[in-house]
C-alpha positions as CSV (number, residue, x, y, z in Angstrom):
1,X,0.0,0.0,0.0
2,X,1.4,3.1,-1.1
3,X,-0.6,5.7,1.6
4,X,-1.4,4.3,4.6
5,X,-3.0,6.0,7.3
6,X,0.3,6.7,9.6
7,X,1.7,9.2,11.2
8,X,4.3,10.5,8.3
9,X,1.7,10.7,6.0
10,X,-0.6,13.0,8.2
11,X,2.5,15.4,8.8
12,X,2.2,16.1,4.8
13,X,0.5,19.1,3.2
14,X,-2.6,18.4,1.5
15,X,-1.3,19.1,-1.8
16,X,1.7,16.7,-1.5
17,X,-0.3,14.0,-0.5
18,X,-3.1,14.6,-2.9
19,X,0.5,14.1,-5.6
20,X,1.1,11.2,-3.8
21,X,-2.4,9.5,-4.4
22,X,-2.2,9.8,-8.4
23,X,0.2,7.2,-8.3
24,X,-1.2,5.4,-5.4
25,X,-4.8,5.1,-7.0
26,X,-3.3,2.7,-9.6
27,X,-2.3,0.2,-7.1
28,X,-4.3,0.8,-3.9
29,X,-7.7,2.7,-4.6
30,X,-9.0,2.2,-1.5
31,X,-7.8,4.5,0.7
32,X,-7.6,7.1,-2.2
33,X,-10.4,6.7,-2.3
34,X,-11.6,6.7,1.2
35,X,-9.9,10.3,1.5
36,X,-12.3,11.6,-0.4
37,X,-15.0,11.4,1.9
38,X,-12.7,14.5,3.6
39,X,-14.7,17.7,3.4
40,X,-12.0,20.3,5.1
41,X,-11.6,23.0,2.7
42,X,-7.9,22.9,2.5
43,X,-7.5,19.4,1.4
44,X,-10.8,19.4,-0.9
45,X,-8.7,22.3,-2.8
46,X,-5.8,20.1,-3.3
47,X,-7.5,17.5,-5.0
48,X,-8.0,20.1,-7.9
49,X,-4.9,20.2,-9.7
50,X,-4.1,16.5,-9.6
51,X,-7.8,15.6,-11.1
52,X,-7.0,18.0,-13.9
53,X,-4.1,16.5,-14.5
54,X,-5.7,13.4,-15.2
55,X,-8.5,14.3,-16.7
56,X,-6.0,16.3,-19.1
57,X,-4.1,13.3,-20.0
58,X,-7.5,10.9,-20.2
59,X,-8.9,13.5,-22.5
60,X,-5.7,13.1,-25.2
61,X,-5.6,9.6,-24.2
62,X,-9.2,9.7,-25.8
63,X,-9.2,11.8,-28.5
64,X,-5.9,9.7,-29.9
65,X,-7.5,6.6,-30.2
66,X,-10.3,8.3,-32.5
67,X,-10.4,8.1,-36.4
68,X,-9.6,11.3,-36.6
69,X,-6.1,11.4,-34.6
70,X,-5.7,8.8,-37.2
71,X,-5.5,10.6,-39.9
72,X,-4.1,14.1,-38.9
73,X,-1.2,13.8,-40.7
74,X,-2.7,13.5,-44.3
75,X,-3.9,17.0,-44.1
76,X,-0.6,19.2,-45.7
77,X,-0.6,21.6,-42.8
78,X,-0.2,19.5,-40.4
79,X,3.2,18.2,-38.8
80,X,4.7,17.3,-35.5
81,X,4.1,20.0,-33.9
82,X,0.9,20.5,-35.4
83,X,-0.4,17.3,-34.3
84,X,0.8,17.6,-30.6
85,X,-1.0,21.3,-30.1
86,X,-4.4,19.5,-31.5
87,X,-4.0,16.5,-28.9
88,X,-3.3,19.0,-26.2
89,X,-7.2,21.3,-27.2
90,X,-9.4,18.5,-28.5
91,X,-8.1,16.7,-25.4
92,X,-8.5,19.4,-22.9
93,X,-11.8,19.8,-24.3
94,X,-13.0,15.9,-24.8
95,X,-11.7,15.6,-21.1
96,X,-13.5,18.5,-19.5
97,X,-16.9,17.2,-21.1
98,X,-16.2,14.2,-20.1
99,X,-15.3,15.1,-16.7
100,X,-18.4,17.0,-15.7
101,X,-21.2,14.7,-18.0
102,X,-19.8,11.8,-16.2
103,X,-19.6,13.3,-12.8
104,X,-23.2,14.7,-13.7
105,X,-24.4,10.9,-14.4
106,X,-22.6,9.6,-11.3
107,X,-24.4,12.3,-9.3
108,X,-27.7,11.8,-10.5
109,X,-27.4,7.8,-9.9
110,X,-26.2,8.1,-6.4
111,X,-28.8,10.0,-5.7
112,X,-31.4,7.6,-6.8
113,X,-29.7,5.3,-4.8
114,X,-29.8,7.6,-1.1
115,X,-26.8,9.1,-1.9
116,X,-26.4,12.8,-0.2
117,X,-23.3,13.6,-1.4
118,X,-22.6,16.7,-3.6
119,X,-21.7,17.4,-7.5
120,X,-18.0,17.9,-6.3
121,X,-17.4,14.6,-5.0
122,X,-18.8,12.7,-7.6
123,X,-16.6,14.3,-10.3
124,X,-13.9,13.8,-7.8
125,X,-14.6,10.4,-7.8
126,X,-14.5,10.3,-11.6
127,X,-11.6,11.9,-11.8
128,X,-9.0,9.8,-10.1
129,X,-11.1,7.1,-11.6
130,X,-9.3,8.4,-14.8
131,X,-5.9,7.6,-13.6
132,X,-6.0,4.1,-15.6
133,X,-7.0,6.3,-19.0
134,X,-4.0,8.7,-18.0
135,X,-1.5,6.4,-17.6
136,X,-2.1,4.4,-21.1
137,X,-1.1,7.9,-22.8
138,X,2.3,7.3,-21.0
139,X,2.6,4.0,-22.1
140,X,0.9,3.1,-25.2
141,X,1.5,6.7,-27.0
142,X,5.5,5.6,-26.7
143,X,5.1,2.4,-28.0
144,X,3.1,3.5,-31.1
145,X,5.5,6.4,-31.9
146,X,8.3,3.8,-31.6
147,X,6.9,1.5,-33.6
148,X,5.2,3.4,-36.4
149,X,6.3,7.1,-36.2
150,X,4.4,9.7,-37.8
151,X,2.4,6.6,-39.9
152,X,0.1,6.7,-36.3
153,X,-1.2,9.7,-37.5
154,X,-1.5,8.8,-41.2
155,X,-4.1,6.7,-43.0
156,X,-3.5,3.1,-43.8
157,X,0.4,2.5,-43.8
158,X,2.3,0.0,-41.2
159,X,0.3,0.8,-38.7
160,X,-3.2,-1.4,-39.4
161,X,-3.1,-4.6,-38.8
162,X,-1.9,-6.8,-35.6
163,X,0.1,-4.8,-34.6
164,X,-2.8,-2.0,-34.5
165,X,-5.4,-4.3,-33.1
166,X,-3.6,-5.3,-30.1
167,X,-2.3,-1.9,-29.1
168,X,-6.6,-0.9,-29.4
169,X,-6.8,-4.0,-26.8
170,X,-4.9,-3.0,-24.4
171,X,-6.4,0.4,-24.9
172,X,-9.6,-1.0,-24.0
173,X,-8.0,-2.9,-21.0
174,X,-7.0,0.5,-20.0
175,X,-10.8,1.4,-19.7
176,X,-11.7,-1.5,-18.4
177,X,-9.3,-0.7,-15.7
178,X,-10.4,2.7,-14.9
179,X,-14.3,1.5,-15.4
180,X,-13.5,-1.4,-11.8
181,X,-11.6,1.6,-10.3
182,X,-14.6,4.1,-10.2
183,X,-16.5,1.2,-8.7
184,X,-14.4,1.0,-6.5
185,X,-14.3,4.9,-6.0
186,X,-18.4,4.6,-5.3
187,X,-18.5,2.0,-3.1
188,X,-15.4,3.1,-0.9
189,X,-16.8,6.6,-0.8
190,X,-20.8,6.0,-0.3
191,X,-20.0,2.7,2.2
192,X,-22.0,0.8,0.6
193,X,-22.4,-2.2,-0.8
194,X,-21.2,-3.8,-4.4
195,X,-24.6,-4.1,-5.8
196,X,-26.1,-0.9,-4.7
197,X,-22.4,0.4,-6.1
198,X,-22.9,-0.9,-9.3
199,X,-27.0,0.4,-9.5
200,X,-25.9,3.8,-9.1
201,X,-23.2,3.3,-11.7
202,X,-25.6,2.3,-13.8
203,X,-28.9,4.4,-13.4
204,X,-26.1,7.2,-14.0
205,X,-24.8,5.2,-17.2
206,X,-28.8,5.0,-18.3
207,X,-29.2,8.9,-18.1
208,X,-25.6,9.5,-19.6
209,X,-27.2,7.3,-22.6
210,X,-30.9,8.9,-22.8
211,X,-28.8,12.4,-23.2
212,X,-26.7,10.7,-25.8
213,X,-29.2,9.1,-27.5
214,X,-31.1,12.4,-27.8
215,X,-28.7,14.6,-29.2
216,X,-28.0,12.2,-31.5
217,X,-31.7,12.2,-33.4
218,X,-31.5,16.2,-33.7
């Protein structure tokens, strides 16, 4: 366990050891987790730049696996540099939305389910939820560049195939990976148990969908 509850720990700022739980999150949610449930001013504000780091880095994670990414680099105007400053606003962006409409969903579900928590902790809870997402930009984005070069950003080339296919895997068991943690996240937070977890998780997922579902017949 990265953060135990001891004594050294308690003797760090709150902004240190909010740091110290992006890592820890990865490999032992719980009490992560658990700290959330902390409603002291001081350490709810340090929360705040580490979940927009991640939900930065989970937003480019995102927008890099789309079609799109895919083929930035058969547009003339684009380069490197090019490439790397669109990751940075479409990912910003895609993780911001994402960051409230899921925080939203999680908020509403909860609160079918007795919850009497606030908007805040739900997106919190969202948020280090992301850490999974996050970290597969780290890892995967390096293996593709090494492997490929610019072809990740081109059309056809090298880069479809095998090769392709099993670096979208473990994309997806990147998700899957931050989709267990923020059932951990609910059920560590709320105290309750896994069912009741899960049912708010999903009467969140069902709203997120009816919204989804409507914008996309206008």
């Amino acid at each position: 366990m990265l953060l135990d509850a001891t004594e050294d720990e308690r003797e760090l700022s709150p902004d240190r050891a909010w740091w110290l739980r992006v890592p820890a999150v990865l490999v032992s949610p719980r009490p992560v987790f658990f700290a959330l449930r902390d409603d002291d001013p001081d350490d709810v504000a340090a929360r705040s730049e580490p979940v927009l780091l991640l939900v930065l880095l989970a937003g480019i994670a995102a927008v890099l696996a789309t079609p799109t990414a895919g083929a930035l680099m058969d547009k003339p105007d684009y380069d490197a540099v090019l490439v790397a400053v669109w990751a940075f606003v479409a990912g910003g962006i895609y993780g911001a939305v994402g960051y409230v409409l899921f925080g939203f969903a999680l908020w509403f579900g909860a609160r079918l389910l007795g919850s009497l928590g606030d908007f805040r902790r739900e997106r919190q809870i969202v948020g280090f939820a992301l850490a999974p997402l996050a970290l597969s930009l780290l890892v995967l984005l390096p293996v593709r560049l090494a492997l490929y070069g610019g072809d990740t950003f081109r059309a056809g080339g090298p880069d479809e195939g095998t090769g392709e296919t099993a670096l979208l895997v473990a994309q997806l068991v990147f998700a899957a990976w931050s989709a267990a943690l923020l059932a951990v996240g609910v059920k560590v937070v709320h105290g309750w148990s896994w069912l009741r977890s899960l049912a708010a998780i999903a009467a969140g997922a069902a709203l997120l969908g009816a919204v989804v579902g409507v914008f996309a017949t206008v």
